[in-house]
C-alpha positions in Angstrom: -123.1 55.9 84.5 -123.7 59.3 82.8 -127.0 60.2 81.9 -126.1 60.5 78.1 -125.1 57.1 78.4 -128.6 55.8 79.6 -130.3 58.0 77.0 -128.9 55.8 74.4 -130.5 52.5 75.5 -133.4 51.4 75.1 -136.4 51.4 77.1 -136.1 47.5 77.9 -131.9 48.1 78.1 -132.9 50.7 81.1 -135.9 48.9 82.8 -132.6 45.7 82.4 -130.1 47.5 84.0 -132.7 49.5 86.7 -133.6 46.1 88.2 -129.7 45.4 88.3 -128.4 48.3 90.1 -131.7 48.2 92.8 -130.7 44.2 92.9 -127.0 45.7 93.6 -128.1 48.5 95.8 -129.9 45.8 98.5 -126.7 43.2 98.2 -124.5 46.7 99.3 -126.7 47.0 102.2 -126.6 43.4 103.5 -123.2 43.6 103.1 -123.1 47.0 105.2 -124.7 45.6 108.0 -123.0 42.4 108.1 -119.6 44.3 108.1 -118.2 43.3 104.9 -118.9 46.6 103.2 -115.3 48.2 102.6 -116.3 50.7 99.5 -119.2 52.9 100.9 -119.0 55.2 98.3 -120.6 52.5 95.9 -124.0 53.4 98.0 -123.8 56.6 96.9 -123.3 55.6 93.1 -125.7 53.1 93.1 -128.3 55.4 94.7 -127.5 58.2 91.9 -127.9 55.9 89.3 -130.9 54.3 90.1 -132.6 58.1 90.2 -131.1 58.9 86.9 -132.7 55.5 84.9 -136.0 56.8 87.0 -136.0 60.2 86.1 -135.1 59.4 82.2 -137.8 56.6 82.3 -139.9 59.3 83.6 -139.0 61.9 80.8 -139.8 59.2 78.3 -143.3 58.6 79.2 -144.2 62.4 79.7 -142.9 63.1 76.1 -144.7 60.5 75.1 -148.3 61.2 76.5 -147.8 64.8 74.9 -148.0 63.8 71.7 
């Protein structure tokens, strides 16, 4: 997911699909250690995505307490 893409949702849409992707992100490592895991590369996605909704969450709430 690009970052210009979450810019466009919503707080709530964000927080939504942040809970989502960490949800995601644990089910990917359960299936990593249980050996069912055959795309690895999805850790890497899910991981950079998570950081992004974070960082733009984060953004948010500093422009916000400037004003």
């Amino acid at each position: 997911m690009k970052a210009s893409e979450i810019r466009a949702m919503s707080n709530e849409q964000i927080e939504k699909r942040l809970n989502d992707t960490q949800q995601e992100l644990m089910n990917l490592r359960f299936q990593y250690v249980m050996g069912q895991l055959t795309d690895t590369s999805r850790f890497k996605a899910a991981r950079r995505d998570v950081a992004r909704m974070l960082t733009i969450l984060a953004e948010r709430e500093h422009a916000k307490e400037g004003e």
